[in-house]
C-alpha positions as CSV (number, residue, x, y, z in Angstrom):
1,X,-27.2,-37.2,7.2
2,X,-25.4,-33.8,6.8
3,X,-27.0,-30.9,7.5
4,X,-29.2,-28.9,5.1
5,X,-28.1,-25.4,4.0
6,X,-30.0,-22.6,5.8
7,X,-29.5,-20.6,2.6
8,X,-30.1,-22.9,-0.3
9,X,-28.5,-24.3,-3.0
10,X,-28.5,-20.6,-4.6
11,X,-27.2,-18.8,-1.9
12,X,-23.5,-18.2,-2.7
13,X,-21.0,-17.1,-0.6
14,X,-21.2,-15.1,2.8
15,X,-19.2,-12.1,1.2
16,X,-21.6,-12.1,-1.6
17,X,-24.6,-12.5,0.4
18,X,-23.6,-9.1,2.6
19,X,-22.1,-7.0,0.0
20,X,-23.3,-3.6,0.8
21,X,-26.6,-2.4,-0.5
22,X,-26.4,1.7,0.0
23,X,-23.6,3.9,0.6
24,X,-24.7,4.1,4.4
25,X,-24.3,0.2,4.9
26,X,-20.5,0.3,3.4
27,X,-17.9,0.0,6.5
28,X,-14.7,1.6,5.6
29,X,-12.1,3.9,3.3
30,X,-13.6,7.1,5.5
31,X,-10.9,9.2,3.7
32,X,-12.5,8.8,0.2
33,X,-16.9,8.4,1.7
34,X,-17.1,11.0,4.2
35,X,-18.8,13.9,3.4
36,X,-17.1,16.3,1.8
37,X,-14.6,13.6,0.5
38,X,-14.5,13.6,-3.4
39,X,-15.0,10.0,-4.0
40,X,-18.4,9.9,-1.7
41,X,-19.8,13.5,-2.5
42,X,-19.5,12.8,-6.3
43,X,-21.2,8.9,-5.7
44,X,-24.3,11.2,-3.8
45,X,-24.9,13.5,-6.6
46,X,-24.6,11.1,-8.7
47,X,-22.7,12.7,-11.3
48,X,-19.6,10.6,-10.8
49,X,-17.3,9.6,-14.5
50,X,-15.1,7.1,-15.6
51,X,-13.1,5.9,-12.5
52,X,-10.4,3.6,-11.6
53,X,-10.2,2.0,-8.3
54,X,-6.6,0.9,-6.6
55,X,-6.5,-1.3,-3.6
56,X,-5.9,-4.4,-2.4
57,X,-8.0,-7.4,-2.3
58,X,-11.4,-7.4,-0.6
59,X,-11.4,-3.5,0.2
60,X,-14.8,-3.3,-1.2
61,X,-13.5,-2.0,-5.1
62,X,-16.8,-4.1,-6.8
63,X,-19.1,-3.5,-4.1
64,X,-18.1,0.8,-4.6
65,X,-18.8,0.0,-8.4
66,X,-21.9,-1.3,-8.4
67,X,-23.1,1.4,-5.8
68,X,-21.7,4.1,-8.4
69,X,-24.1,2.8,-11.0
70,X,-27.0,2.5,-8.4
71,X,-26.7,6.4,-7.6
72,X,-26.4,7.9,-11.2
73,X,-28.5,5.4,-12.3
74,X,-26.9,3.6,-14.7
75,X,-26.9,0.0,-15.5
76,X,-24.1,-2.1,-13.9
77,X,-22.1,-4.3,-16.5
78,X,-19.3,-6.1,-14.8
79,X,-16.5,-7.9,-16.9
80,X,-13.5,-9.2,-16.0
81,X,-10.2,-9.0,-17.7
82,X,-8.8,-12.4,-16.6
83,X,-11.5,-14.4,-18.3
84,X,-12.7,-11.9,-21.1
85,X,-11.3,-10.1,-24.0
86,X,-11.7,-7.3,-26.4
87,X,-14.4,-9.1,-28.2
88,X,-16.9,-9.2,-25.2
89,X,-16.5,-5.5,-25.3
90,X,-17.5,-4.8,-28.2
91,X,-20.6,-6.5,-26.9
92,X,-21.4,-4.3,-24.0
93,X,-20.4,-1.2,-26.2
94,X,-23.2,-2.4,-28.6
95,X,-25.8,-2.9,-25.7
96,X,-25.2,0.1,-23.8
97,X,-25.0,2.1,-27.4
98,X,-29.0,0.8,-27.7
99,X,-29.3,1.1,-24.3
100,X,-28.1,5.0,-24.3
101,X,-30.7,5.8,-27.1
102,X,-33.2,4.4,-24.7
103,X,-32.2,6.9,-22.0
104,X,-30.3,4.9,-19.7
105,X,-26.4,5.0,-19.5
106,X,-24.2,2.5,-18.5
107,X,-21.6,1.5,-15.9
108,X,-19.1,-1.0,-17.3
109,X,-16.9,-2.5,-14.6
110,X,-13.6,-4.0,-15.2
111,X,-12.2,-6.2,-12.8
112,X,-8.4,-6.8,-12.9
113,X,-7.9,-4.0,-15.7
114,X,-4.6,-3.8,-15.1
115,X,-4.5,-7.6,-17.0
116,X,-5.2,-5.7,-20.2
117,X,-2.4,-5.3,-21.6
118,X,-2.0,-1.3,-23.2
119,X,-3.5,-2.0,-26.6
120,X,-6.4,-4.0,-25.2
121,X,-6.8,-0.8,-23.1
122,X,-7.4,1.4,-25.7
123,X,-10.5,-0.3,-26.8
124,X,-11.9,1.4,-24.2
125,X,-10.8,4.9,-25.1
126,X,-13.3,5.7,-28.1
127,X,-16.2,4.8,-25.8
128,X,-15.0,6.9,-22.7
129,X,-14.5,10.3,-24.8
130,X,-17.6,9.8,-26.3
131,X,-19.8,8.7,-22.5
132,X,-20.9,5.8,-24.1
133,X,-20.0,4.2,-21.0
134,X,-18.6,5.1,-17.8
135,X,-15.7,3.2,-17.1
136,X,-15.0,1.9,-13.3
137,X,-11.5,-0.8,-13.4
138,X,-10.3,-2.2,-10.3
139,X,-6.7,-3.0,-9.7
140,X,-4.4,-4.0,-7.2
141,X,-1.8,-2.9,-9.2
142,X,-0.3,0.7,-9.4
143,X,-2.3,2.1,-12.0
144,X,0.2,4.6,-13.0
145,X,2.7,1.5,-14.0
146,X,-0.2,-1.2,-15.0
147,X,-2.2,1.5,-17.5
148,X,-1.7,3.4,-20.2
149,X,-1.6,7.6,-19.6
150,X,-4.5,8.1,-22.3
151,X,-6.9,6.0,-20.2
152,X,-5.6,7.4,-17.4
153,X,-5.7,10.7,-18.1
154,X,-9.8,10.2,-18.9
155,X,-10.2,8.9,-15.7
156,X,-10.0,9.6,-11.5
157,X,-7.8,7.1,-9.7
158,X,-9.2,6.9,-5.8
159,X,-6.5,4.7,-3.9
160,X,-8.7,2.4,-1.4
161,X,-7.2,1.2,1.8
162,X,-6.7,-2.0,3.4
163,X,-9.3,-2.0,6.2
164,X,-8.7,-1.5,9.8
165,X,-9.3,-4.5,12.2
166,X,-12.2,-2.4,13.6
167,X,-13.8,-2.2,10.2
168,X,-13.8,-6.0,10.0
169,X,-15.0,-6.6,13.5
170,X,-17.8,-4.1,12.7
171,X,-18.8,-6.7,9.2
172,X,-18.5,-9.6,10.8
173,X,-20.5,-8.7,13.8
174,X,-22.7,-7.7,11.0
175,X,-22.9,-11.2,8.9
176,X,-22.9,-13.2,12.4
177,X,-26.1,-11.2,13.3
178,X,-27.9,-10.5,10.3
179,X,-30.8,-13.2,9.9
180,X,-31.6,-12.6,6.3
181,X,-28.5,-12.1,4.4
182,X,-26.1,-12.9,7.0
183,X,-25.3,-16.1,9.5
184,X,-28.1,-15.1,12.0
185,X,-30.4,-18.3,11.5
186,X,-27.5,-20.5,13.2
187,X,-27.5,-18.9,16.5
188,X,-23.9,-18.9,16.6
189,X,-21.7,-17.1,19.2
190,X,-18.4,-15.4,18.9
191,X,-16.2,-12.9,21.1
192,X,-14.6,-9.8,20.4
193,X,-11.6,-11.5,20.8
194,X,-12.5,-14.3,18.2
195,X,-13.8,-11.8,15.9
196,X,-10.3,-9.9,16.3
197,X,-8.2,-12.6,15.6
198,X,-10.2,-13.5,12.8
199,X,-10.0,-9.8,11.3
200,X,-6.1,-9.4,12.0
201,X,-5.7,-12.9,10.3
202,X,-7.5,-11.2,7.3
203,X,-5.0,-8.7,6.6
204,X,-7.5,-5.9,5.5
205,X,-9.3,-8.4,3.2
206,X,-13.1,-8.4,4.3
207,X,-14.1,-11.6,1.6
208,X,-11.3,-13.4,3.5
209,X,-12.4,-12.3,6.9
210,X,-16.0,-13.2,6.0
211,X,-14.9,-17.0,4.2
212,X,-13.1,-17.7,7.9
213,X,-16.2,-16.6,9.8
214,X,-18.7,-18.5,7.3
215,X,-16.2,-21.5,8.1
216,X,-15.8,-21.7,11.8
217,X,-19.4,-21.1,11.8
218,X,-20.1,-24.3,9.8
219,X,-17.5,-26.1,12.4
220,X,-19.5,-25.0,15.3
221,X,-22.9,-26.0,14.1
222,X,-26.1,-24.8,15.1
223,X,-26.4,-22.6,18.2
224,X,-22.5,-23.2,18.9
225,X,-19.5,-20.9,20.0
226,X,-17.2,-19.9,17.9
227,X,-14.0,-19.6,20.9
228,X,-10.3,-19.1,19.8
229,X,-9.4,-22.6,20.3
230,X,-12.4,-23.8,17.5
231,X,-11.1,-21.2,15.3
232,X,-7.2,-22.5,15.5
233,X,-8.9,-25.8,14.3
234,X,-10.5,-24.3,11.4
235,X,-7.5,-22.3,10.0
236,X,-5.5,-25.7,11.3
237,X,-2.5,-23.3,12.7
238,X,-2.3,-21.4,16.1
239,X,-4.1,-17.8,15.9
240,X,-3.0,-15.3,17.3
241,X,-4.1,-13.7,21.1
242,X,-4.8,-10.2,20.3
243,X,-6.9,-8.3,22.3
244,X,-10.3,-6.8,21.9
245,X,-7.8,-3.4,20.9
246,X,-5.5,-5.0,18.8
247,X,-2.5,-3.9,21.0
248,X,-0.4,-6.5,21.2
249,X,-0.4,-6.8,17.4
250,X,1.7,-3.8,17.6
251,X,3.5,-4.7,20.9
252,X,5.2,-7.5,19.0
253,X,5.8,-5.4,16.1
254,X,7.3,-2.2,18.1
255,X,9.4,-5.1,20.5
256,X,10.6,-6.3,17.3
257,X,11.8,-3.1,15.6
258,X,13.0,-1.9,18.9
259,X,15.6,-5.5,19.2
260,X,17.2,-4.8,15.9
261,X,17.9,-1.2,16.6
262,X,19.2,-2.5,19.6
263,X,21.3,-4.9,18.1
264,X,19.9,-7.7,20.1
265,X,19.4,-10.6,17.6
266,X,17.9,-12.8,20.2
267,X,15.3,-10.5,20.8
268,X,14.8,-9.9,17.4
269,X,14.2,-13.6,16.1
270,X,12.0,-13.8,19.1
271,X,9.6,-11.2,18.6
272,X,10.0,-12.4,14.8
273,X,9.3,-16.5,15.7
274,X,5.8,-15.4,18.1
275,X,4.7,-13.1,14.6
276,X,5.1,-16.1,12.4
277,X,3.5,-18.4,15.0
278,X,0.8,-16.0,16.1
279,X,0.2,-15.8,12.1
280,X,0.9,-12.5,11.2
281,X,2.0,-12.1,7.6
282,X,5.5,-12.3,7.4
283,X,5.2,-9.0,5.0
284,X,4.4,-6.9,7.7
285,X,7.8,-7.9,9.2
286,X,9.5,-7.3,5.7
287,X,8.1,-3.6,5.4
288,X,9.1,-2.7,9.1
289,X,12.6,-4.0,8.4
290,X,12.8,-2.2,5.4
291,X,11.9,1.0,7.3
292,X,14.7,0.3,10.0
293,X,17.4,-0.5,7.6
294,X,16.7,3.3,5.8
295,X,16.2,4.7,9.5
296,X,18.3,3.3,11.8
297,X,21.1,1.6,9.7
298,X,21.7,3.8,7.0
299,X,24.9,4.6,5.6
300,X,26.6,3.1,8.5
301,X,25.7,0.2,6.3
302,X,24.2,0.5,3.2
303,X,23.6,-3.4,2.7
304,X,21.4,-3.6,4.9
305,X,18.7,-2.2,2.5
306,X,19.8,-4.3,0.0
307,X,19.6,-7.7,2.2
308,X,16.7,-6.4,3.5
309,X,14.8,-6.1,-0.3
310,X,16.7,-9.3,-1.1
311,X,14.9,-11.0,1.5
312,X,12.0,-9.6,0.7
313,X,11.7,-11.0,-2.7
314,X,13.8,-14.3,-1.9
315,X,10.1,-14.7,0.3
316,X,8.3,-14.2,-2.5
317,X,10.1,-16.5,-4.7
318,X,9.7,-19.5,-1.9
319,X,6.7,-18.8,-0.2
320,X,6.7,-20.3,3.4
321,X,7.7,-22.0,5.2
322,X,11.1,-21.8,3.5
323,X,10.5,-18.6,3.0
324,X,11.3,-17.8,6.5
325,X,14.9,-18.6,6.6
326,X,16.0,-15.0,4.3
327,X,13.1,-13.6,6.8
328,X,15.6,-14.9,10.0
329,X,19.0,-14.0,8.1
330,X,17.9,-10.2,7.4
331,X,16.8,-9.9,11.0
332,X,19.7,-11.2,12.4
333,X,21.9,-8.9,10.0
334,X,20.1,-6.1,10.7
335,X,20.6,-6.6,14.3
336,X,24.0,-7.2,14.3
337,X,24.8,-4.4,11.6
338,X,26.2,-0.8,12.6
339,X,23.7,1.9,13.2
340,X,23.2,5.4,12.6
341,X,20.1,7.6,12.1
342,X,22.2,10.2,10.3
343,X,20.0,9.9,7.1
344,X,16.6,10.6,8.9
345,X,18.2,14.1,10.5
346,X,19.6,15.1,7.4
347,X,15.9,14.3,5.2
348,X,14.2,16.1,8.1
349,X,16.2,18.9,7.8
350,X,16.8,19.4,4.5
351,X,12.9,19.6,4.3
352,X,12.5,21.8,6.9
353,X,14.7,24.2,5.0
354,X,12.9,23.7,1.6
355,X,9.8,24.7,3.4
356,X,11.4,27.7,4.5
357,X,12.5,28.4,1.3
358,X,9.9,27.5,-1.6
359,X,11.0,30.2,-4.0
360,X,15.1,30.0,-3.5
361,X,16.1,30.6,-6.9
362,X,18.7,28.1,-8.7
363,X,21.6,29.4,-9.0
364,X,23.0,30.8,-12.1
365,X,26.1,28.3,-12.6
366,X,23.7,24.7,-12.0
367,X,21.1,25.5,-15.0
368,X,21.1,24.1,-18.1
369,X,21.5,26.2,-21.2
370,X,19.6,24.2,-23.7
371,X,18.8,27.5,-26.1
372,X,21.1,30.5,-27.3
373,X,18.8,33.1,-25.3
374,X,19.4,31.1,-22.3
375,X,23.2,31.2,-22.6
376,X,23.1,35.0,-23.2
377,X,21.4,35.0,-19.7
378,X,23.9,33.5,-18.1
379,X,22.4,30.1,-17.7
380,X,25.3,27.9,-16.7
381,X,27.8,30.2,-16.4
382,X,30.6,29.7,-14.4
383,X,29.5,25.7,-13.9
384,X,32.9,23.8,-14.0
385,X,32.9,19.7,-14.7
386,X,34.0,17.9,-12.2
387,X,35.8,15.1,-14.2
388,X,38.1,17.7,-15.6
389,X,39.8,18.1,-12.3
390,X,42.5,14.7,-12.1
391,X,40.9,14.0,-8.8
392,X,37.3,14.7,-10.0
393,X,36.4,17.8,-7.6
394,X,36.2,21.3,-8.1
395,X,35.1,23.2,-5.0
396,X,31.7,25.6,-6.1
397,X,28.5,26.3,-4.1
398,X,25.4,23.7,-5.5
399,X,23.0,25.4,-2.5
400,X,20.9,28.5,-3.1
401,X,22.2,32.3,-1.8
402,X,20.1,32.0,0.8
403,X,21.5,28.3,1.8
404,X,25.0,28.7,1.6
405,X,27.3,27.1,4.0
406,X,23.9,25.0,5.4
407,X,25.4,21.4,6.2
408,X,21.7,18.5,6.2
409,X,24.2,15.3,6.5
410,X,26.5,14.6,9.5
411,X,27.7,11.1,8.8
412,X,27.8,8.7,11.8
413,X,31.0,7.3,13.7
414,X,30.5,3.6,13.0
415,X,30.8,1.4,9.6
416,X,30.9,2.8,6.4
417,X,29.9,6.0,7.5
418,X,33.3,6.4,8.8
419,X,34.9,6.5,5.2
420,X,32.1,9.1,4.2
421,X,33.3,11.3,6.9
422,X,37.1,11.1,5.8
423,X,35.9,12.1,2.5
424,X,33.9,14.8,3.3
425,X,36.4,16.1,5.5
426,X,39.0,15.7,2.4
427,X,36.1,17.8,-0.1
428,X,35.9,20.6,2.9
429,X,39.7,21.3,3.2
430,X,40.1,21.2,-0.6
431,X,37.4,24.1,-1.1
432,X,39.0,26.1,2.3
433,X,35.5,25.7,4.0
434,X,35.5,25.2,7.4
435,X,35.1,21.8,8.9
436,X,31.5,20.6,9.8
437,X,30.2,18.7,12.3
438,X,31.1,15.0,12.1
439,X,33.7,15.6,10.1
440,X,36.4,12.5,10.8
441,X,38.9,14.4,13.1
């Protein structure tokens, strides 16, 4: 006979079950909740508008919504745009319409908004302007591509973060202890190291982290322990060791960077092969490589960007695990590629000099002259096409006054870079200034 839920038939879900009640209990996103952040002073007055919500999955974008309308008092509506349409609002305009005459206003949450697509978005606009309702959507999607700028523009966009392992180990401590919403009645153990691995497998995503828990907890049984081996069994792949700190997550990370900068590509599919295996997401690999190509590769090859956002997408297209073969072909190219951090020096210290600089005027010669009164102030003057010259240059200053002469990009001595050089070197002589460093000799 199998065993008899602890939590009934009705129960639901673990991540339902220990979905925040009050502000204090939520674990996470700091930089919006802390006091004297917007996001959680406005929620504590409760005077807090129409709001959209932008994060990734299980970052707690419901659970925020429904403690909005607990604080000003409103009554929580929740509809989803993946399984609802226009018509069903109409329906909650028309109840929270009676319900507004009664007194009481009305929080209507959209889930997925973004699914909308911009004309279904502006059924909500009438009903916003007027407060009818106070709109909260949720998205994982950037809201500035996914909406439209008129409901934008009547709403605040908070940007919710995918939260830290510690936040997770904090929850699930939470459900395993808890003996009235949580897993408490089993008596089941687990480590900070289980409880680790099971919030760096989660990727940020507390429902996840909280489904893995509920499910090595039903594995164990009553009164069990939950140990990393029990856990392997329930994910049925190898988890990853990391320690109570999380370190060696980014150990392997940093040892990987570090072998393709080194142009080892040994090293690099090694540190990439114990990732994969120890189950990290192959994105986080993707969005480091990325970062190296633009830092340490940079002009000295400039494919290596675009094999490394090929890749990216080519795993996105095939999923794993053959989806791990562009993932081995961009880290060995990037390995074996030229380097040069020209690019980073030249970005920090071109921005170093804007800050020095905030109020360096344009110069005369590179503004447009787009009315009559600005040609008679000598907008433009003086600016000479380049395409009229047979070898499309003519030497002129494109710095402020106050910049002249400043040189931000030194092109490396490897690859590509080393055709860069020749032509800069070629612009410099042409316009009798006087060579700068890096120039090809």
């Amino acid at each position: 006979m199998s065993e008899p839920s602890l939590f009934g038939a009705e129960a639901g879900p673990l991540a339902e079950r220990m979905r925040p009640a009050t502000l204090d209990e939520f674990v996470g996103q700091r930089h919006l909740l802390d006091p004297g952040k917007a996001l959680g002073d406005a929620i504590r007055r409760g005077d807090l508008g129409s709001t959209i919500l932008w994060g990734p999955p299980g970052t707690g974008k419901t659970t925020l919504a429904r403690l909005i309308a607990q604080h000003t008092q409103r009554e929580f509506t929740a509809f989803s745009a993946v399984t609802e349409g226009v018509p069903r609002v109409r329906e909650i305009i028309k109840e929270a319409e009676s319900r507004l005459v009664m007194g009481r206003g009305t929080v209507l949450f959209c889930d997925e908004i973004h699914r909308f697509n911009r004309a279904q978005q502006d059924a909500f606009l009438p009903h916003v302007e007027r407060g009818t309702v106070a709109l909260i959507g949720a998205t994982t999607e950037n809201p500035s591509f996914s909406l439209n700028g008129a409901l934008l523009s009547r709403c605040r966009v908070f940007v919710l973060e995918a939260l830290a392992a510690d936040d997770l180990v904090v929850l699930l401590r939470r459900a395993l202890t808890d003996r009235d919403r949580g897993l408490g009645p089993k008596d089941v153990e687990a480590g900070d190291d289980v409880l680790r691995a099971v919030a760096v497998q989660s990727d940020g995503d507390a429902r996840l982290a909280l489904g893995i828990l509920e499910a090595a907890v039903r594995h164990v049984g009553l009164k069990g322990t939950i140990t990393l081996e029990s856990l392997q069994s329930v994910l049925a792949r190898r988890m990853p060791r990391y320690d109570a700190t999380g370190e060696e997550h980014f150990n392997l990370l940093s040892a990987y960077h570090k072998s393709l900068r080194g142009s080892d590509p040994d090293g690099a599919l090694y540190w990439m092969a114990r990732m994969i295996e120890g189950g990290e997401d192959p994105r986080t690999l993707f969005r480091r490589a990325l970062a190296m190509a633009a830092e340490d590769i940079g002009l000295a090859d400039p494919n290596a960007l675009l094999i490394a956002t090929a890749a990216r997408q080519a795993y996105e297209v095939l999923g794993a695990p053959e989806g791990y073969l562009p993932l081995a072909e961009m880290t060995i190219y990037l390995a074996t590629a030229s380097k040069s951090n020209s690019t980073v020096v030249a970005l920090t210290e071109a921005l170093e000099a804007a800050r020095r600089t905030p109020a360096a005027p344009v110069p005369m010669h590179l503004r447009n002259a787009p009315t009559g009164l600005m040609k008679d102030l000598g907008y433009g003057k003086g600016y000479q096409y380049a395409h009229n010259a047979p070898d499309h240059f003519i030497p002129q200053d494109y710095l402020p006054d106050v910049l002249k002469g400043q040189t931000f990009y030194r092109p490396g001595a490897l690859g590509f870079e080393t055709k860069v050089a020749e032509r800069l070197k070629w612009w410099r002589e042409k316009a009798g200034r006087p060579p700068a460093d890096g120039d090809a000799g």
